[in-house]
PDB file of N, H, CA, C and O in Angstrom:
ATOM      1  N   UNK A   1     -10.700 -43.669  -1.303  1.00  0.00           N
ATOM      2  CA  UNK A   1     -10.587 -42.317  -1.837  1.00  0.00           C
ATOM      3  C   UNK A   1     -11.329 -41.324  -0.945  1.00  0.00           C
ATOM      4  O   UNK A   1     -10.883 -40.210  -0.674  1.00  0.00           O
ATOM      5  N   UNK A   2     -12.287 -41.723  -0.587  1.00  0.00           N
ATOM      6  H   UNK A   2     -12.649 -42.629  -0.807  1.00  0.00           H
ATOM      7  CA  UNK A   2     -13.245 -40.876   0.249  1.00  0.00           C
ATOM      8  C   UNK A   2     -13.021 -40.524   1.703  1.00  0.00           C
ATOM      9  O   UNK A   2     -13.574 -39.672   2.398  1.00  0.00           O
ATOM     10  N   UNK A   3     -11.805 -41.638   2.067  1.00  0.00           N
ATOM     11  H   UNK A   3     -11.355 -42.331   1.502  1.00  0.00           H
ATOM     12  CA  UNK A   3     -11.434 -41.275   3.668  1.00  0.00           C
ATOM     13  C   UNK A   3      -9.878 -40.539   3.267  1.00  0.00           C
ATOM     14  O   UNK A   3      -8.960 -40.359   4.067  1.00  0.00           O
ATOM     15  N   UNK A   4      -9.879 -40.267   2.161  1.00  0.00           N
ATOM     16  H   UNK A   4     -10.625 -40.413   1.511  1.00  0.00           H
ATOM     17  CA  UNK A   4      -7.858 -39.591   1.624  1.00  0.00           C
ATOM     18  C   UNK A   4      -8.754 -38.093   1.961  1.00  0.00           C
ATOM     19  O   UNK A   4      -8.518 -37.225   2.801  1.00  0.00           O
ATOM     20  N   UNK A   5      -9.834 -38.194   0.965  1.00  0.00           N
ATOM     21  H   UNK A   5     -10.026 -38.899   0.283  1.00  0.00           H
ATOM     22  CA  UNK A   5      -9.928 -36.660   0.529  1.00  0.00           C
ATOM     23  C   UNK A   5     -10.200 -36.262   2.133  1.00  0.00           C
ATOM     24  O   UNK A   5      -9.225 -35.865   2.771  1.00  0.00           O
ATOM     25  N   UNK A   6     -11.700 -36.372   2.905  1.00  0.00           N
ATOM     26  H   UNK A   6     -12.492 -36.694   2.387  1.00  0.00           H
ATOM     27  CA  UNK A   6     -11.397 -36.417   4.176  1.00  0.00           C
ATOM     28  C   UNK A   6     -10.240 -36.286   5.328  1.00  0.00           C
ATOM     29  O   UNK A   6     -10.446 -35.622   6.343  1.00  0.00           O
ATOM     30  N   UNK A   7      -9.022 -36.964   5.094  1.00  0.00           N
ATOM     31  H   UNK A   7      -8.855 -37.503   4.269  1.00  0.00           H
ATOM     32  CA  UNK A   7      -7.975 -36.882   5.579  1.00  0.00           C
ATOM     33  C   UNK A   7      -7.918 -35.409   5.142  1.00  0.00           C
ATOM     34  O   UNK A   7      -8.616 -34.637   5.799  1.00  0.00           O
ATOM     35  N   UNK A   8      -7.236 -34.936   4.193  1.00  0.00           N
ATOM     36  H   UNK A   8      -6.669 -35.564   3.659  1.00  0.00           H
ATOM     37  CA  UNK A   8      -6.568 -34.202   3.234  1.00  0.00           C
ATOM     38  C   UNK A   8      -7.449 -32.756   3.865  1.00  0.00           C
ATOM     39  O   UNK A   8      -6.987 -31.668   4.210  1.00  0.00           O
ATOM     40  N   UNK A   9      -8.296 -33.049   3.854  1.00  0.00           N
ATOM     41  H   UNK A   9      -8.671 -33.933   3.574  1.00  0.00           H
ATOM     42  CA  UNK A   9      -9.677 -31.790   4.257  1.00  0.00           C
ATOM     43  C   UNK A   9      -9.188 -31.347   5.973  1.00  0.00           C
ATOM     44  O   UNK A   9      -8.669 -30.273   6.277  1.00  0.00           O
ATOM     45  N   UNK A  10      -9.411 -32.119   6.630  1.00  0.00           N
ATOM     46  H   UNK A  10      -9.833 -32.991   6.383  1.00  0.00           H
ATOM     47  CA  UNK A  10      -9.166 -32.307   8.109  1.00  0.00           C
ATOM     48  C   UNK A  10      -7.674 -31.631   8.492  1.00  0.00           C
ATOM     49  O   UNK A  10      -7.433 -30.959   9.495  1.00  0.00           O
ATOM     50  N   UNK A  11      -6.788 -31.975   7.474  1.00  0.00           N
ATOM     51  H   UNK A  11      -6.984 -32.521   6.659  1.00  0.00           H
ATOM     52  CA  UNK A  11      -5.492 -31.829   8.255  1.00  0.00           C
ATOM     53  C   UNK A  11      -4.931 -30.336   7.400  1.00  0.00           C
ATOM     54  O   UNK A  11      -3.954 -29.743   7.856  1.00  0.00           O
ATOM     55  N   UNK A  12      -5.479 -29.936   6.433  1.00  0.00           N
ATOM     56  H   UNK A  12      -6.272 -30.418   6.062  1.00  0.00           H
ATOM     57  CA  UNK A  12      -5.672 -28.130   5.992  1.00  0.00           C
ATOM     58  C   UNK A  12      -6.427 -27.757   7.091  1.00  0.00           C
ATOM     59  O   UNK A  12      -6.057 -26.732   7.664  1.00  0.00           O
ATOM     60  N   UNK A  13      -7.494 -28.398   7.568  1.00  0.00           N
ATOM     61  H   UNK A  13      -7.795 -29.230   7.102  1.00  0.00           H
ATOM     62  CA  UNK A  13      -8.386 -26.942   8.215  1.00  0.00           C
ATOM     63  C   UNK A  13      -7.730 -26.572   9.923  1.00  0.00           C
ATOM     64  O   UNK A  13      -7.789 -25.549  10.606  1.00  0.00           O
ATOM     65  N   UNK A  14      -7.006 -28.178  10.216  1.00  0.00           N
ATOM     66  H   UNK A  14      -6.958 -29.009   9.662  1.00  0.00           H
ATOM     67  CA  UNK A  14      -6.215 -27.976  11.452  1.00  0.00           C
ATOM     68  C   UNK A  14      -4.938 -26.934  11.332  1.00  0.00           C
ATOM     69  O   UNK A  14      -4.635 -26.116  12.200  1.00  0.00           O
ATOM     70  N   UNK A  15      -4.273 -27.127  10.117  1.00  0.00           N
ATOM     71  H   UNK A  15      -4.519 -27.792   9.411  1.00  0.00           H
ATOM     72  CA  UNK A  15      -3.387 -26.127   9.893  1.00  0.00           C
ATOM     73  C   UNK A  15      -3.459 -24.810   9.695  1.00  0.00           C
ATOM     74  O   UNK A  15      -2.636 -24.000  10.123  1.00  0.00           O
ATOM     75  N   UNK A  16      -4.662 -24.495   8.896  1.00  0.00           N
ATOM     76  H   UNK A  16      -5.330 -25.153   8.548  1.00  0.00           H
ATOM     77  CA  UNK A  16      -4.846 -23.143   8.996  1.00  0.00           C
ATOM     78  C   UNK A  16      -5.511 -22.722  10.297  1.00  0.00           C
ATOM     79  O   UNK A  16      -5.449 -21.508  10.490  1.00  0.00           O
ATOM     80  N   UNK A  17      -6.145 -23.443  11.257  1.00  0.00           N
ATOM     81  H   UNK A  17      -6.196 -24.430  11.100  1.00  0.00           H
ATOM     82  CA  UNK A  17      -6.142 -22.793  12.329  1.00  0.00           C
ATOM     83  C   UNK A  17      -4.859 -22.812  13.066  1.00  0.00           C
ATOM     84  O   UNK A  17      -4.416 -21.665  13.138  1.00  0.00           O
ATOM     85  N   UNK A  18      -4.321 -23.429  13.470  1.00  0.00           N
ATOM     86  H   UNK A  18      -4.681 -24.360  13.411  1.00  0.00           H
ATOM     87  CA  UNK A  18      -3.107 -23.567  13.943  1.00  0.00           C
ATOM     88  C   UNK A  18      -2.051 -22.366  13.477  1.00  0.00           C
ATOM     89  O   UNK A  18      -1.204 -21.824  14.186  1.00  0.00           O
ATOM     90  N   UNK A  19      -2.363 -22.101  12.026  1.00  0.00           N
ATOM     91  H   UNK A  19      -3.052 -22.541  11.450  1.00  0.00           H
ATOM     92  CA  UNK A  19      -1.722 -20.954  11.267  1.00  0.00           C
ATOM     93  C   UNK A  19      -2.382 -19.121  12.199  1.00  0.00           C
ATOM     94  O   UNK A  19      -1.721 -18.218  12.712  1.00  0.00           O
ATOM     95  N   UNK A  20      -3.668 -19.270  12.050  1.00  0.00           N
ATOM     96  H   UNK A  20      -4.204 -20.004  11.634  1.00  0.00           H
ATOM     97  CA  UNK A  20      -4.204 -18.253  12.175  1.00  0.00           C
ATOM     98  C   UNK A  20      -3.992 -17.543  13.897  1.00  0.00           C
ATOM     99  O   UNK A  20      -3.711 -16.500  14.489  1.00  0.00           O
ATOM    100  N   UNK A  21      -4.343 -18.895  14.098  1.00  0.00           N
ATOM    101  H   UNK A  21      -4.571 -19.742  13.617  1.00  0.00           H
ATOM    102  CA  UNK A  21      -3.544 -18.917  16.047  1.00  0.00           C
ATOM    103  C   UNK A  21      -2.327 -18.362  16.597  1.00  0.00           C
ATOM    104  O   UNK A  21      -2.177 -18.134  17.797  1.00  0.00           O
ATOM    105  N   UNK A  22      -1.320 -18.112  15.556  1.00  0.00           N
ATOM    106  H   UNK A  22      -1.443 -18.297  14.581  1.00  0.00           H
ATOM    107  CA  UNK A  22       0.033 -18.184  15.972  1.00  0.00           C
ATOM    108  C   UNK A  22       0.581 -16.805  15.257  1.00  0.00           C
ATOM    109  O   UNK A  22       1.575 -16.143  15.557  1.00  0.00           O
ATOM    110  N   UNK A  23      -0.588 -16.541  13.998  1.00  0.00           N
ATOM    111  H   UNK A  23      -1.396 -17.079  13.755  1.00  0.00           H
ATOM    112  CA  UNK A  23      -0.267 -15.035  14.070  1.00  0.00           C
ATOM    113  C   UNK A  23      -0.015 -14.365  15.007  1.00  0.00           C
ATOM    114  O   UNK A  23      -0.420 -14.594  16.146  1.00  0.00           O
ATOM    115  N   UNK A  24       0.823 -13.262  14.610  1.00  0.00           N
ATOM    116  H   UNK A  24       1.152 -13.075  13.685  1.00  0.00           H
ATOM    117  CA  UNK A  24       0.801 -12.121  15.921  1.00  0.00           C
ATOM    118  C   UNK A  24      -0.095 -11.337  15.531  1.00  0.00           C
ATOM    119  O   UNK A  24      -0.248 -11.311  14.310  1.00  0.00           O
ATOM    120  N   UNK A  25      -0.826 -10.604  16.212  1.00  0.00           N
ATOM    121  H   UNK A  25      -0.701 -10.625  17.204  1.00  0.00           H
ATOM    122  CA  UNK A  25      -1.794  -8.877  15.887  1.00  0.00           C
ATOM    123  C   UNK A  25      -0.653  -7.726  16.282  1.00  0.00           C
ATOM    124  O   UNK A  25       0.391  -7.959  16.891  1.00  0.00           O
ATOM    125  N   UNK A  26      -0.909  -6.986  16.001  1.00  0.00           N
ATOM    126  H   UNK A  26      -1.757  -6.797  15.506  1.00  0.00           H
ATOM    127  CA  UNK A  26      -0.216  -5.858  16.331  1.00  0.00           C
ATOM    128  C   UNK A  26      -0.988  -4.823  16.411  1.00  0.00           C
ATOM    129  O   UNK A  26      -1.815  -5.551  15.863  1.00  0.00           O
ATOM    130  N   UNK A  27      -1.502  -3.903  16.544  1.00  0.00           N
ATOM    131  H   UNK A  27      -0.830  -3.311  16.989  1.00  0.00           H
ATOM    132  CA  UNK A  27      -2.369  -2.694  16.641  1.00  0.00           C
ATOM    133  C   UNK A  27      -2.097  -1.833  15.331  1.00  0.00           C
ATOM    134  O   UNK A  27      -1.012  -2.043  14.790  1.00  0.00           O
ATOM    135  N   UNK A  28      -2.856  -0.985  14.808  1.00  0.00           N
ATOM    136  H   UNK A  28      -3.738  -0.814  15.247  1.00  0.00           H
ATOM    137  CA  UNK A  28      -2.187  -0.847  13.359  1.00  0.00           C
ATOM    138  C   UNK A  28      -2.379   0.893  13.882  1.00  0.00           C
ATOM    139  O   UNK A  28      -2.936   1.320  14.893  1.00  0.00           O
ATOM    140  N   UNK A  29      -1.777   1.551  12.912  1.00  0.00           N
ATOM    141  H   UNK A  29      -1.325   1.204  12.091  1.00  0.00           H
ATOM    142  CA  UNK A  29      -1.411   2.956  13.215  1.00  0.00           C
ATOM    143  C   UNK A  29      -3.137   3.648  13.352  1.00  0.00           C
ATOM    144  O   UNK A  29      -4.120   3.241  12.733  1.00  0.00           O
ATOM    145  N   UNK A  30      -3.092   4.677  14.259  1.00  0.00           N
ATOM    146  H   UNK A  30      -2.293   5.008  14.762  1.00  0.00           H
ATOM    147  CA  UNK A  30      -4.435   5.665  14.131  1.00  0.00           C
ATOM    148  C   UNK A  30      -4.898   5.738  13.198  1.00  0.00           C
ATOM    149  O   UNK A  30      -4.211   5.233  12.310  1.00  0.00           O
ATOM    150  N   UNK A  31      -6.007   6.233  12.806  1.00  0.00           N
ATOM    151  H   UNK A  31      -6.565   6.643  13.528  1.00  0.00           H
ATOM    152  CA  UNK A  31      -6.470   6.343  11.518  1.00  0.00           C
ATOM    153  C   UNK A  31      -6.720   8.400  11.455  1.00  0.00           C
ATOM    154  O   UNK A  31      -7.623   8.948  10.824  1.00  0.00           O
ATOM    155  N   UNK A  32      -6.050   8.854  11.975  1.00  0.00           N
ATOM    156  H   UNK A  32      -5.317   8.408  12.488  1.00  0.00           H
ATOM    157  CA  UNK A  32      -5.936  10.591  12.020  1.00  0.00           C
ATOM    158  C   UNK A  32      -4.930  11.538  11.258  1.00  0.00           C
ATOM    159  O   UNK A  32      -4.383  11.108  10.243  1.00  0.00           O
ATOM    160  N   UNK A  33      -4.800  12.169  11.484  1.00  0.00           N
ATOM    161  H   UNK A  33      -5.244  12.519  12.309  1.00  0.00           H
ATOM    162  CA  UNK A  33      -4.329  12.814  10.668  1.00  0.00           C
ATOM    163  C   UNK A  33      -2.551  13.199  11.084  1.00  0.00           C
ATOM    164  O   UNK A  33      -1.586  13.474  10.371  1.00  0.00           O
ATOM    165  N   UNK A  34      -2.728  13.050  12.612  1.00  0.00           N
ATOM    166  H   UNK A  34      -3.512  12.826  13.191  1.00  0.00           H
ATOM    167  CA  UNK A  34      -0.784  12.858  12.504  1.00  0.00           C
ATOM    168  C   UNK A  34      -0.016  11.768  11.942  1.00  0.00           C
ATOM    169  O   UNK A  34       1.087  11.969  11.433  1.00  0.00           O
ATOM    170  N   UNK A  35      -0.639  10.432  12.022  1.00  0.00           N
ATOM    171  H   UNK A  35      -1.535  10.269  12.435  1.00  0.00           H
ATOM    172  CA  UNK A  35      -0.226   9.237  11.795  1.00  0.00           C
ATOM    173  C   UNK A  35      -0.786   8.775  10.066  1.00  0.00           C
ATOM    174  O   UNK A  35      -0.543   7.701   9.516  1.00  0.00           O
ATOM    175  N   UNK A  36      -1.606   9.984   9.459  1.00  0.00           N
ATOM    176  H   UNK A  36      -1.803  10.856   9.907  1.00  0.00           H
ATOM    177  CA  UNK A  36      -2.005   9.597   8.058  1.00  0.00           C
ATOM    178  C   UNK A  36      -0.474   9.572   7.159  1.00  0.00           C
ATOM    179  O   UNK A  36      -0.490   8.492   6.569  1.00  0.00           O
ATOM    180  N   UNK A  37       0.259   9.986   6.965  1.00  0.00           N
ATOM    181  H   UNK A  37       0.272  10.864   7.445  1.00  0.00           H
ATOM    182  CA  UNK A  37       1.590  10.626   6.450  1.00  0.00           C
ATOM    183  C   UNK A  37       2.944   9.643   6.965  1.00  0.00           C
ATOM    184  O   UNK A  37       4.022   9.512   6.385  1.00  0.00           O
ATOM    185  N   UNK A  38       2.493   9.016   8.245  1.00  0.00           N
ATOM    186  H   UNK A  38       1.618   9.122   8.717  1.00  0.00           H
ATOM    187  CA  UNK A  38       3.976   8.359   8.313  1.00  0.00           C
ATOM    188  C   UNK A  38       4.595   7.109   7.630  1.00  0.00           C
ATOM    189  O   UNK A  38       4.088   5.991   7.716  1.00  0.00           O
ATOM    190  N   UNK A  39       5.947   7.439   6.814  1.00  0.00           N
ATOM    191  H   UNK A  39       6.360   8.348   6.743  1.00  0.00           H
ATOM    192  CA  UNK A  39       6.567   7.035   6.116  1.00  0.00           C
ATOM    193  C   UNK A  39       7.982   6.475   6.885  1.00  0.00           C
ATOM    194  O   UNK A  39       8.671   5.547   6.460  1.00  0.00           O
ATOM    195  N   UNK A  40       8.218   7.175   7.981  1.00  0.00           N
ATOM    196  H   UNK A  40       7.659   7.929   8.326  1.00  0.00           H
ATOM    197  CA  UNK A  40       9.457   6.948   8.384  1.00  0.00           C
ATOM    198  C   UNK A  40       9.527   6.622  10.151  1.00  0.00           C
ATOM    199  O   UNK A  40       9.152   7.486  10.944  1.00  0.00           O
ATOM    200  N   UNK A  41      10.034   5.324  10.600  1.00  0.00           N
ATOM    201  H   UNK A  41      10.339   4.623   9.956  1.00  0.00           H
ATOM    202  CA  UNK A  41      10.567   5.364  11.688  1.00  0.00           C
ATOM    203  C   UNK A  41      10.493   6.330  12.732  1.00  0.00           C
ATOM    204  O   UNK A  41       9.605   6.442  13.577  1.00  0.00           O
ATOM    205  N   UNK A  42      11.992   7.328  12.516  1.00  0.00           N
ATOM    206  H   UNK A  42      12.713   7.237  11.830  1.00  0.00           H
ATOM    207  CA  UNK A  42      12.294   8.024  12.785  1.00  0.00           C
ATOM    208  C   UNK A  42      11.339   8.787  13.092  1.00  0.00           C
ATOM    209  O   UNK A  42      11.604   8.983  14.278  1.00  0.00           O
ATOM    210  N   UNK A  43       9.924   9.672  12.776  1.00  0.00           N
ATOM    211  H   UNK A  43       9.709   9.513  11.813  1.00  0.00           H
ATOM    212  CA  UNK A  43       8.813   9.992  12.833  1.00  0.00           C
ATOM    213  C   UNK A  43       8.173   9.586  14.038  1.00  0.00           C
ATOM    214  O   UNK A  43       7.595  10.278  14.876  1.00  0.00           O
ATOM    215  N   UNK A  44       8.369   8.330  13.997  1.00  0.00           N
ATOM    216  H   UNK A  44       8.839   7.767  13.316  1.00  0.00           H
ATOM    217  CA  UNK A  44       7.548   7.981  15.611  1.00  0.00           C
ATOM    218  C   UNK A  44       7.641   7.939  16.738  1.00  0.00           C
ATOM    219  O   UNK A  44       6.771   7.614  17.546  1.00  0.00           O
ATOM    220  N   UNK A  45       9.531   8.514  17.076  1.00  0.00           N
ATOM    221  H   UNK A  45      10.238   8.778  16.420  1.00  0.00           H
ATOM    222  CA  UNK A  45       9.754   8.662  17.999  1.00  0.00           C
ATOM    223  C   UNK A  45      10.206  10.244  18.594  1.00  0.00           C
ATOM    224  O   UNK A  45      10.922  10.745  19.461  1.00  0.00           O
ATOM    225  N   UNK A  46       9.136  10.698  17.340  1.00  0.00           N
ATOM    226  H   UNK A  46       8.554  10.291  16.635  1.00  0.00           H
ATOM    227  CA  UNK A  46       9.336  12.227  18.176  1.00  0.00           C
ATOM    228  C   UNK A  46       7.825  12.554  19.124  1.00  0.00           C
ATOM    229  O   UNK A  46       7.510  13.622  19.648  1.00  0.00           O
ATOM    230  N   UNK A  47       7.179  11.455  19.125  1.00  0.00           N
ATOM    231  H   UNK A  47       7.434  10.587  18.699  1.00  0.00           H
ATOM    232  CA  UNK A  47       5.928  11.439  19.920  1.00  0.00           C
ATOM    233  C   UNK A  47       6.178  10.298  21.031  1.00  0.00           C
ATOM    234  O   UNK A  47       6.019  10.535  22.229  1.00  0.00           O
ATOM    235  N   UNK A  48       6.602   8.974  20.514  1.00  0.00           N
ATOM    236  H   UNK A  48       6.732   8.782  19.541  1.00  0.00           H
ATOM    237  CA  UNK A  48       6.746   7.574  21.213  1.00  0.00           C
ATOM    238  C   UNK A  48       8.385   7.212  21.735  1.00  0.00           C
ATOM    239  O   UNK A  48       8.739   6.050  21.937  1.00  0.00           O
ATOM    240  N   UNK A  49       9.104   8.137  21.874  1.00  0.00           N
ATOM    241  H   UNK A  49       8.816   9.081  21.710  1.00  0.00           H
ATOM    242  CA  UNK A  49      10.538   7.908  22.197  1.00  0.00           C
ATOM    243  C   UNK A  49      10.536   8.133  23.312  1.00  0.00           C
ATOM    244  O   UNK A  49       9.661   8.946  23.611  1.00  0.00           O
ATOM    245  N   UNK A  50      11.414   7.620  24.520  1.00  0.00           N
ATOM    246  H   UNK A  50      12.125   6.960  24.276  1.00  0.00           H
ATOM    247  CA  UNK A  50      11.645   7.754  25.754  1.00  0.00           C
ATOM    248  C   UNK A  50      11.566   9.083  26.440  1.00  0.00           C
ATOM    249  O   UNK A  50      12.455   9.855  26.081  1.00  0.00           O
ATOM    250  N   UNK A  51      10.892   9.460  27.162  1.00  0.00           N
ATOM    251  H   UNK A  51      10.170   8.832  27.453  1.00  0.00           H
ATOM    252  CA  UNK A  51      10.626  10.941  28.051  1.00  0.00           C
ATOM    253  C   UNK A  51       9.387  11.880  27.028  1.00  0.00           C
ATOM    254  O   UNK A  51       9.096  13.063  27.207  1.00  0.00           O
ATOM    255  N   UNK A  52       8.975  11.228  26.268  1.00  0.00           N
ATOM    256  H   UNK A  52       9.211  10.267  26.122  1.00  0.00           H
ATOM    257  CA  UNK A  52       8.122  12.214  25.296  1.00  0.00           C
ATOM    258  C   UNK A  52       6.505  11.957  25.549  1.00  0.00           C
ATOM    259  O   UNK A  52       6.311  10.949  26.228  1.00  0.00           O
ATOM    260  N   UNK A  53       5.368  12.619  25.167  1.00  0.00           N
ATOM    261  H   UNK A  53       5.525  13.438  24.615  1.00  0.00           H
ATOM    262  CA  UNK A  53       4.354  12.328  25.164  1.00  0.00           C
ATOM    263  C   UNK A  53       3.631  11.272  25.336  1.00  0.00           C
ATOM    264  O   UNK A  53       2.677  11.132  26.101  1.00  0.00           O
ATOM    265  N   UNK A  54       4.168  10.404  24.500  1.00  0.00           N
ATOM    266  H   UNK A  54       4.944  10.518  23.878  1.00  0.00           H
ATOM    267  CA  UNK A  54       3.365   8.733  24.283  1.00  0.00           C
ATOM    268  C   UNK A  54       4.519   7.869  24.408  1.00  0.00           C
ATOM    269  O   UNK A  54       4.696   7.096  23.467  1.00  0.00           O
ATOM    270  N   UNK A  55       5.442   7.829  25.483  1.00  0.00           N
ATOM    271  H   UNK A  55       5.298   8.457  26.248  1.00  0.00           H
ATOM    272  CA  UNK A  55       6.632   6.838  25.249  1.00  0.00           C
ATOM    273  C   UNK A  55       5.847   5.164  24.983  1.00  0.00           C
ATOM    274  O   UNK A  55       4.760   4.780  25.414  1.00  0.00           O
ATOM    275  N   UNK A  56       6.546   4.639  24.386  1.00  0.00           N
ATOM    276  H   UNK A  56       7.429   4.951  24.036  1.00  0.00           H
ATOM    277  CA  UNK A  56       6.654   3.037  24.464  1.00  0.00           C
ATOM    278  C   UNK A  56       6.752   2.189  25.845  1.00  0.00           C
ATOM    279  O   UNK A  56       7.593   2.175  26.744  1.00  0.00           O
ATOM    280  N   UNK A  57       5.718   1.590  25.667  1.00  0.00           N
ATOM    281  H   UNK A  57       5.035   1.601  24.937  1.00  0.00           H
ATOM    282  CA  UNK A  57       5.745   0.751  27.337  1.00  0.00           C
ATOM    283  C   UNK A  57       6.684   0.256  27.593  1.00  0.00           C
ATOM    284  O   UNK A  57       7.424   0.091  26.623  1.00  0.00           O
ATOM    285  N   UNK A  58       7.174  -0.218  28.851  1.00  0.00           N
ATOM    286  H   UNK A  58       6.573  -0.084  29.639  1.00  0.00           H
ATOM    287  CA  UNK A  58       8.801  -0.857  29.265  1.00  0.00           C
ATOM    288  C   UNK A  58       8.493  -2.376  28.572  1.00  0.00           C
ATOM    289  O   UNK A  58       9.345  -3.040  27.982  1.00  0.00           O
ATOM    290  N   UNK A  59       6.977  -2.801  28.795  1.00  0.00           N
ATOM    291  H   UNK A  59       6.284  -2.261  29.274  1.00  0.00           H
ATOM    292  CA  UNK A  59       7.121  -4.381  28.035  1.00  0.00           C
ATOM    293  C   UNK A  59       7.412  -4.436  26.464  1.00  0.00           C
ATOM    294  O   UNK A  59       7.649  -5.534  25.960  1.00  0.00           O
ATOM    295  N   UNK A  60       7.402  -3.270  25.671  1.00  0.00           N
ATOM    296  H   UNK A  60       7.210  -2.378  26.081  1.00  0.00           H
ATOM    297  CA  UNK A  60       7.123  -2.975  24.309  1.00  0.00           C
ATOM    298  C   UNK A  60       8.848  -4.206  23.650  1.00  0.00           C
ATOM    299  O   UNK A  60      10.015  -4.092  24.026  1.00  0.00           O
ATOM    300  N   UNK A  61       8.468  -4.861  22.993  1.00  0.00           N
ATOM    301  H   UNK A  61       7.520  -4.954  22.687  1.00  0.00           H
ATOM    302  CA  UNK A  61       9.992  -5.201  22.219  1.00  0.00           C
ATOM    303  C   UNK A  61      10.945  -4.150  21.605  1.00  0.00           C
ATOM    304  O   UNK A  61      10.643  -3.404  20.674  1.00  0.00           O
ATOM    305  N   UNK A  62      12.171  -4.188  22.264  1.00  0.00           N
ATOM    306  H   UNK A  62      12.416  -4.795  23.021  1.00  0.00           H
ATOM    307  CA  UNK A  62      13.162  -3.209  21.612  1.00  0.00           C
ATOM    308  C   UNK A  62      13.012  -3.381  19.681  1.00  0.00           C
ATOM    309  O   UNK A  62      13.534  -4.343  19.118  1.00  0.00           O
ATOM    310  N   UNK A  63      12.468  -2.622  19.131  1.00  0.00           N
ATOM    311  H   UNK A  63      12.044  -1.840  19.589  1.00  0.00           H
ATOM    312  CA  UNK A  63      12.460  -2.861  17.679  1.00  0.00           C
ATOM    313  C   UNK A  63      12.055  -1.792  17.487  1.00  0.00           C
ATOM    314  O   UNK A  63      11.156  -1.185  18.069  1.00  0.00           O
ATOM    315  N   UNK A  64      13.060  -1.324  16.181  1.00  0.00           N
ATOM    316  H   UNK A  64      13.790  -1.817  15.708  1.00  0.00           H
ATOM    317  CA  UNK A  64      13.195   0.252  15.495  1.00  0.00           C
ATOM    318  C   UNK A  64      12.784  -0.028  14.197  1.00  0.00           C
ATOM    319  O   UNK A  64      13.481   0.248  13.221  1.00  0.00           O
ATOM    320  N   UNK A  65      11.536  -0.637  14.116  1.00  0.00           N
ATOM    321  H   UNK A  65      10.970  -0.861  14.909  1.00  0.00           H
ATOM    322  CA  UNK A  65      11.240  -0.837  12.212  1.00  0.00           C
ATOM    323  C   UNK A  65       9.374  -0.784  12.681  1.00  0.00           C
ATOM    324  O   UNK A  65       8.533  -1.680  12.616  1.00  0.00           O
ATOM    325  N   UNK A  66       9.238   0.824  13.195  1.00  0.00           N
ATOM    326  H   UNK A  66       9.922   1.553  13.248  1.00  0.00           H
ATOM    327  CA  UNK A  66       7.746   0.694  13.447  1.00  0.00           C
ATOM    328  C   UNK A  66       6.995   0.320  12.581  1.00  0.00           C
ATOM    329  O   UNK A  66       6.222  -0.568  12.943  1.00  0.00           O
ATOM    330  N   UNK A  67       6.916   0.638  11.600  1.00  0.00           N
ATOM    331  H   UNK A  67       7.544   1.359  11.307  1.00  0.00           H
ATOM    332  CA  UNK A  67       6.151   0.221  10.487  1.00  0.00           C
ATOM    333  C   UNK A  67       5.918  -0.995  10.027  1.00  0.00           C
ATOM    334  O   UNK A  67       4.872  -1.370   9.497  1.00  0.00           O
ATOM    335  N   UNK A  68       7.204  -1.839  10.285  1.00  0.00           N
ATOM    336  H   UNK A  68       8.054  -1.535  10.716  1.00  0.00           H
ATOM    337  CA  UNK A  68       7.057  -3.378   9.464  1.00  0.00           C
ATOM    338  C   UNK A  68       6.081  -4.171  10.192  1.00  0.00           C
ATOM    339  O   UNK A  68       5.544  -5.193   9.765  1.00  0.00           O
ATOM    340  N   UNK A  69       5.782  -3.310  11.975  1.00  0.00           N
ATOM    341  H   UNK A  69       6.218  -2.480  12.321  1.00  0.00           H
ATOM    342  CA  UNK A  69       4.886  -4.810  12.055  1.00  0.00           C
ATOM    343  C   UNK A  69       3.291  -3.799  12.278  1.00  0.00           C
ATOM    344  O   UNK A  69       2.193  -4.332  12.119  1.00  0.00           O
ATOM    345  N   UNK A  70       3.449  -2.256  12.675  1.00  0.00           N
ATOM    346  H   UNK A  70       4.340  -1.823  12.805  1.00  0.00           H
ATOM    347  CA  UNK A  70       2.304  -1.753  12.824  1.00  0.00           C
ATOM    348  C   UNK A  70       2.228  -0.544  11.320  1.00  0.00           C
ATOM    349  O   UNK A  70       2.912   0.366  10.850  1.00  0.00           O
ATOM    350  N   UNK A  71       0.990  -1.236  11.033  1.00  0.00           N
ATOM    351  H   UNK A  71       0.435  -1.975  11.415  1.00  0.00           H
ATOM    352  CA  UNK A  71       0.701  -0.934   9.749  1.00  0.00           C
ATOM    353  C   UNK A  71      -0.519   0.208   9.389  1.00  0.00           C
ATOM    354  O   UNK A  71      -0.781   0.483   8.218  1.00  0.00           O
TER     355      UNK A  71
END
């Protein structure tokens, strides 16, 4: 019983690192006052859209759902 629970212990704590490892991070929105209010996409690419102020880096992933991963 004492080498199960052990087992059992060992192979959660490998998984949740393994879990925590493989997260992605993402950078999460400013904490100011243009970016306090955004609700919409569309919103972020009147600052971060191609030829504008803060464009998106060329390595950036093509993905139009800013919000779902930067929060």
């Amino acid at each position: 019983m004492k080498n199960t629970l052990g087992f059992v212990i060992f192979s959660l704590a490998v998984l949740g690192l393994l879990f925590s490892l493989s997260a992605e991070k993402y950078p999460p929105l400013p904490r100011d006052e243009v970016h306090a209010t955004m609700t919409d996409t569309a919103v972020c690419f009147a600052c971060h859209g191609p030829g504008k102020n803060f464009p998106q880096k060329p390595s950036h992933p093509p993905k139009f759902e800013c919000l779902k991963c930067h929060k």
